[in-house]
C-alpha positions as CSV (number, residue, x, y, z in Angstrom):
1,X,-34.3,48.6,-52.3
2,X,-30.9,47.2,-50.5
3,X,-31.8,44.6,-48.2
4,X,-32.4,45.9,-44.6
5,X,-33.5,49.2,-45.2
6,X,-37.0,48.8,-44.3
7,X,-36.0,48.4,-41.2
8,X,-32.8,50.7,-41.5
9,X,-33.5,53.8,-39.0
10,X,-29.8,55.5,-38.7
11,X,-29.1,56.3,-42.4
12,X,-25.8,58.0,-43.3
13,X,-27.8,61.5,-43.7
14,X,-29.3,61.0,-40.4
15,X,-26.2,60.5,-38.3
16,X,-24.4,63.3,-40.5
17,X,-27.7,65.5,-39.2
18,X,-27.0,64.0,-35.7
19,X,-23.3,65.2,-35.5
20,X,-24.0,68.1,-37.0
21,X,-27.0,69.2,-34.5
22,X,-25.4,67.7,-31.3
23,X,-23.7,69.5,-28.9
24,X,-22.7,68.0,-25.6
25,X,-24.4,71.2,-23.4
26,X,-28.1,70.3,-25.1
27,X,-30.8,71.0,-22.9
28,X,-33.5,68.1,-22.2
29,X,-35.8,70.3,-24.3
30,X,-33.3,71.1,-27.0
31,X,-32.6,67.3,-27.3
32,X,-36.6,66.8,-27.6
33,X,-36.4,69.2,-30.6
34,X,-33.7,67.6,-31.9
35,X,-35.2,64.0,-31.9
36,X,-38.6,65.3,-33.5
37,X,-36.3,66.7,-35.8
38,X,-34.7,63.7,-36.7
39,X,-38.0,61.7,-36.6
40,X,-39.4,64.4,-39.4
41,X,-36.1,63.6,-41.3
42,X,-36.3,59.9,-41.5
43,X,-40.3,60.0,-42.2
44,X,-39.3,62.1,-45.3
45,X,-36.6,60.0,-46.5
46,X,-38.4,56.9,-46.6
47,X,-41.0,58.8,-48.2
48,X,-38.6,59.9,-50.8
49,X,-37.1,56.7,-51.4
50,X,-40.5,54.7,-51.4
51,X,-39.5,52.5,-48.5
52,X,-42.5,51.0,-46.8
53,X,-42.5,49.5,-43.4
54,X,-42.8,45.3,-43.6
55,X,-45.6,43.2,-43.5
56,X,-46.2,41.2,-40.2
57,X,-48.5,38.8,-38.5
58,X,-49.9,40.1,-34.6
59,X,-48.2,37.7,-32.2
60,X,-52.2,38.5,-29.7
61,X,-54.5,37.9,-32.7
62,X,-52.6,36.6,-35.7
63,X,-53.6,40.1,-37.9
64,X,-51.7,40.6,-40.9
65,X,-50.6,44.3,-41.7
66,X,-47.9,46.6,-41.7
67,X,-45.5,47.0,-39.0
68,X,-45.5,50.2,-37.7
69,X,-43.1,52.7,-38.7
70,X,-39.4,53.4,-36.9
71,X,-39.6,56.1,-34.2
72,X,-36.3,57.4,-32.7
73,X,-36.9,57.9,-29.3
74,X,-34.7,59.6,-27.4
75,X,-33.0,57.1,-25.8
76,X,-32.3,56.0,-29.2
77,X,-31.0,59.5,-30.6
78,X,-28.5,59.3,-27.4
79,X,-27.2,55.5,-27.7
80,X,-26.7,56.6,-31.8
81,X,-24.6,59.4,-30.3
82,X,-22.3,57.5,-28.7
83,X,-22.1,54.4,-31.2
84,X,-21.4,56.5,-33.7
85,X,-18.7,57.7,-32.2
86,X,-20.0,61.4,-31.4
87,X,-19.6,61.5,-27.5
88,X,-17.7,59.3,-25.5
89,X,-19.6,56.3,-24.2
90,X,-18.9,57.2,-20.5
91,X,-20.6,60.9,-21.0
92,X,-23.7,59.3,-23.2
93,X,-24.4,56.3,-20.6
94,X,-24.4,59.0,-17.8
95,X,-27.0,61.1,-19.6
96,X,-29.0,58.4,-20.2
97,X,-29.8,57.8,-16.5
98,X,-30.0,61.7,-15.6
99,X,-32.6,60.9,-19.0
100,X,-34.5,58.1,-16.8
101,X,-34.7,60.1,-14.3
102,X,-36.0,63.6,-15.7
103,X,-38.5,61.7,-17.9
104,X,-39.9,59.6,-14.6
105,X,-40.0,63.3,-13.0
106,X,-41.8,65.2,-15.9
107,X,-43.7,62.2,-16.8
108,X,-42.7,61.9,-20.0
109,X,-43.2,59.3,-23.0
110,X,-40.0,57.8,-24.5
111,X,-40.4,60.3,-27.3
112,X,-40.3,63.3,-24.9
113,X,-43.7,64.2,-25.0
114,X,-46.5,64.5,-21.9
115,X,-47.5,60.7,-21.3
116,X,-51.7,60.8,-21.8
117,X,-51.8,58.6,-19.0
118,X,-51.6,55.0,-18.6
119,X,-52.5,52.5,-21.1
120,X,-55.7,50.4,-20.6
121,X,-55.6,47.1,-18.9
122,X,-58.1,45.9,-20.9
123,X,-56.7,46.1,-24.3
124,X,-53.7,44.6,-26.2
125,X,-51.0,45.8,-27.9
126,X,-52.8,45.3,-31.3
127,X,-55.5,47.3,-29.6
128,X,-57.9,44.7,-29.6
129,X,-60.4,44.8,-26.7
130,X,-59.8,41.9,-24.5
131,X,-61.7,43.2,-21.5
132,X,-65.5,41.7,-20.5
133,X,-68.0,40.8,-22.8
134,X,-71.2,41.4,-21.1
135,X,-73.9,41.6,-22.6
């Protein structure tokens, strides 16, 4: 495996997918479809090649396991849009903020999805409780 391509997200298939899918009169939904689309696509290519994500260490609890797979969000999907040349930059950084806005107004996750709610307070990001331990 090349070095880098664990964490390698944007491979050439992918952004030839991208230009060939985009079109600068997307809908919010469309674009949603499109990024699941493109998440699929990138799941089964890693698959295909055998790439697994790396091994880390949890900066809360010091756990060693595997990092978490990449997930294009769509904030993501529109930034690789304009640095690979797709859209201008101008057009792309405007729908980005008409993108932070419309996902604060639907509340929506950064994939595009419902948000479940806020996360706990009590509990890390390795998901560790960290809350009161009463007995």
């Amino acid at each position: 495996m090349p070095a880098g391509e664990r964490s390698q997200v944007w491979y050439p298939q992918l952004v030839a997918l991208l230009r060939s899918k985009w079109r600068s009169d997307l809908s919010w939904e469309a674009i949603v479809e499109l990024r699941d689309h493109l998440q699929l696509e990138v799941q089964d290519l890693r698959g295909r090649r055998g790439i697994v994500p790396p091994l880390i260490r949890c900066p809360s609890c010091g756990a060693r396991g595997v990092a978490t797979p990449p997930a294009i969000s769509v904030r993501a999907m529109l930034l690789a849009v304009a640095r690979f040349g797709i859209e201008p930059t101008e057009a792309v950084r405007e729908r980005e903020h008409n993108w932070a806005r419309h996902r604060a107004q639907h509340d929506l996750n950064l994939f595009g999805q419902p948000s479940p709610g806020s996360p706990s307070k009590a509990r890390r990001t390795c998901g560790h409780e960290v809350g009161d331990r009463r007995s």
